[in-house]
Phi, psi and omega in degrees: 000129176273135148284115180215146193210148171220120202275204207235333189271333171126303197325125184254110186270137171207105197225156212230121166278107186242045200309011166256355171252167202255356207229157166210147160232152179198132225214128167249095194266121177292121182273043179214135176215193184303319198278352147279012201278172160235169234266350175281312184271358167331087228110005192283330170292321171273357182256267195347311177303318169307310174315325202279313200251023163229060159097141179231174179335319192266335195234156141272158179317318180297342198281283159018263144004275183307293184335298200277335180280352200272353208243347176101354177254213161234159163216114189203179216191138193214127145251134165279176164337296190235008190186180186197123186253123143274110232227138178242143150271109203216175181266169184313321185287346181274335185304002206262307158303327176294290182314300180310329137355260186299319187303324182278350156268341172292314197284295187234070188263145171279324184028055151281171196278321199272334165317343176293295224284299179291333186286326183290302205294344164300283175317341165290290178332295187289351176264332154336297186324285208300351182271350194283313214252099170299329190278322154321318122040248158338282193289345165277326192309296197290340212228008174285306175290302197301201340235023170323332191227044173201175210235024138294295130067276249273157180287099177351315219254310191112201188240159173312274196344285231300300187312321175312325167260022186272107173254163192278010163278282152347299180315284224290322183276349174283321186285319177275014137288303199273340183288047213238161172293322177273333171300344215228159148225168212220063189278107198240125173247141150154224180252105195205146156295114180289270197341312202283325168321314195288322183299324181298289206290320187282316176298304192290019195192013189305301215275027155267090214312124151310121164218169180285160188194126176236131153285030263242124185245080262237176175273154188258158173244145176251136184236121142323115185183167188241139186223134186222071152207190224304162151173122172304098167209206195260312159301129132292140179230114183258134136273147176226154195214143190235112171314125163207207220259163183264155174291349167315293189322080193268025178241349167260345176265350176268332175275338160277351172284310179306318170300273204341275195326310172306294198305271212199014186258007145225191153346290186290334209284166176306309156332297205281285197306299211289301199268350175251323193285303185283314188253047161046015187288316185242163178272295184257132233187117158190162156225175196191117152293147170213122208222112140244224174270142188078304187231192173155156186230152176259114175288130147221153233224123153199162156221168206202166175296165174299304206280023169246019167282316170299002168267327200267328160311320165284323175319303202297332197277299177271001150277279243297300177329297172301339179276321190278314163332302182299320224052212163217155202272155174293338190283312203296331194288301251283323214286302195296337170293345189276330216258334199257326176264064168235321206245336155307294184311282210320308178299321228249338193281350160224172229281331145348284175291342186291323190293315171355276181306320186263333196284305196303308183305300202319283177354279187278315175282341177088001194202174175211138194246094162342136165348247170019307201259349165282314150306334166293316155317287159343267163319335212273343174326127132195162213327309189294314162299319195284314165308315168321308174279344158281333138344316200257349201235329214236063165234117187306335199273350204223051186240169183254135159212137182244159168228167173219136190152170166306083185108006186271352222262343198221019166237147166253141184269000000 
């Protein structure tokens, strides 16, 4: 059962008491990610993320570091799409540190210019890895075009330009718009007290000031297209991207989850058997929905030798067909809802994915849905929806697709 408080200050606290485990994890979740950046600064929320862990009044980046590996745990960070998390994993008695830690990169980060100055040449690296990395690649490439004209687009790390025009001045006023209290939530899973956590959590954030702070999320539009390029590899790497639901809709994301799970999200699924299990084309074959507020899309993802790409394109091209023609039987939800709260509980089990799970809902939705009610969605999936979102979602005339690879540049899909 979740636990929740809104502090005085705005900071919304939320936590799962798990008093049979030895562990806590706890996430200071930011209500800012890439899709508000504009398209000159692009990248600014992940160059912020960086900045927090290269020193603040009290600590150096090494002390940061240090503190937490000498105690056996983790400290790490993350941005996304809509939000940026900052996260300590520790055993319970350690947790204390954890909080002092992370409150003194919240408070107090230096976002100095020349630790800035060097923290770019980092991020210029790691966006080289990822252009480097096909399958990433693909997927940036596709998903720069369907959002061409919204700032879902743009790529999380940014562009060469954008970082260059990223200044410590830039820092500071993007960190003091969004880096506010009322901006934030605060998520915690393991073995802990709440009330005393809330005590903890309050002292350690008092002098972190409320202001107003506005967000505006606009729907992004998907645009149908093709992207084709050359890059020297052994592989082709195809993405294909399917307009599909926003997450508010939650009686249409549970039922594309139950499609998913048939279509290519497992093993089991029609994708992997028919093209990997039966004709041998690919090693790797999957889809994965990806969903935020107003839209979201489903991806599917394989690679392959040059000369199986036009097959396995078409293959893939003729589940959708078949799906959207066919549907699906009652036996297959029923078989995929067993398979989905099965590998949810499974997933659930440490205090890591639990802190996720609440803090990213907490965030963005504003609520959090219990175990219990998550599986009650689930179960609650049925054919008349689950048709509906194939129907809404599984149209060939209307997908994005990139390929990447040698020599793909003079073929058409």
């Amino acid at each position: 059962m979740y636990k929740a408080r809104t502090l005085k200050n705005g900071l919304t606290i939320i936590g799962e008491e798990i008093p049979y485990l030895k562990s806590i994890t706890l996430g200071v979740w930011i209500n800012a990610g890439s899709r508000i950046e504009s398209p000159n600064i692009s990248g600014v929320s992940h160059f912020i993320e960086h900045m927090l862990f290269k020193g603040t009044e009290n600590r150096t980046s090494k002390d940061i570091a240090s503190e937490i590996d000498n105690l056996g745990g983790q400290i790490n960070a993350f941005t996304s799409k809509e939000c940026t998390c900052y996260y300590v994993k520790l055993i319970d008695e350690h947790i204390d540190t954890g909080i002092d830690i992370l409150s003194d990169m919240i408070l107090n980060s230096k976002l100095d210019k020349d630790e800035m100055d060097k923290e770019r040449l980092v991020i210029l690296e790691e966006l080289k890895m990822y252009e480097d990395s096909p399958e990433d690649l693909v997927y940036d490439l596709l998903v720069e075009n369907i959002y061409s004209c919204d700032p879902l687009g743009m790529n999380i790390i940014g562009t060469y330009e954008s970082l260059y025009n990223i200044d410590q001045d830039t820092i500071k006023l993007y960190f003091n718009r969004y880096y506010v209290p009322n901006n934030a939530v605060i998520s915690i899973s393991g073995n802990f007290n709440f009330d005393e956590m809330v005590e903890k959590l309050e002292s350690a954030f008092e002098n972190w000031e409320k202001r107003d702070v506005i967000i505006d999320i606009n729907k992004a539009k998907f645009n149908p297209c093709f992207i084709a390029k050359n890059k020297d590899t052994e592989q082709v790497n195809l993405a294909i991207c399917l307009n599909a639901v926003a997450e508010e809709n939650i009686e249409e994301v549970y039922a594309l989850a139950v499609i998913n799970n048939i279509f290519g999200g497992s093993i089991s699924s029609r994708l992997f058997q028919k093209i990997r299990e039966e004709k041998g084309l690919v090693y790797s074959i999957y889809s994965s929905p990806s969903l935020y507020r107003k839209c979201g899309e489903l991806g599917i993802f394989a690679s392959m030798s040059n000369e199986n790409l036009l097959e396995v394109y078409e293959l893939i091209k003729k589940e959708i067909e078949d799906l959207r023609k066919n549907h699906l039987t009652e036996d297959e939800i029923n078989c995929s809802k067993e398979q989905l709260k099965g590998s949810y509980m499974l997933g659930m089990e440490s205090t890591s994915s639990r802190m996720m799970e609440i803090g990213k809902s907490m965030l963005l939705s504003k609520k959090v849905k219990t175990t219990d009610e998550i599986l009650e969605y689930i179960n609650n999936v049925n054919i008349e929806t689950v048709n509906r979102v194939i129907d809404k979602v599984f149209d060939i005339n209307t997908i994005g697709t990139c390929i990447v690879g040698r020599g793909v540049e003079d073929i058409k899909l």
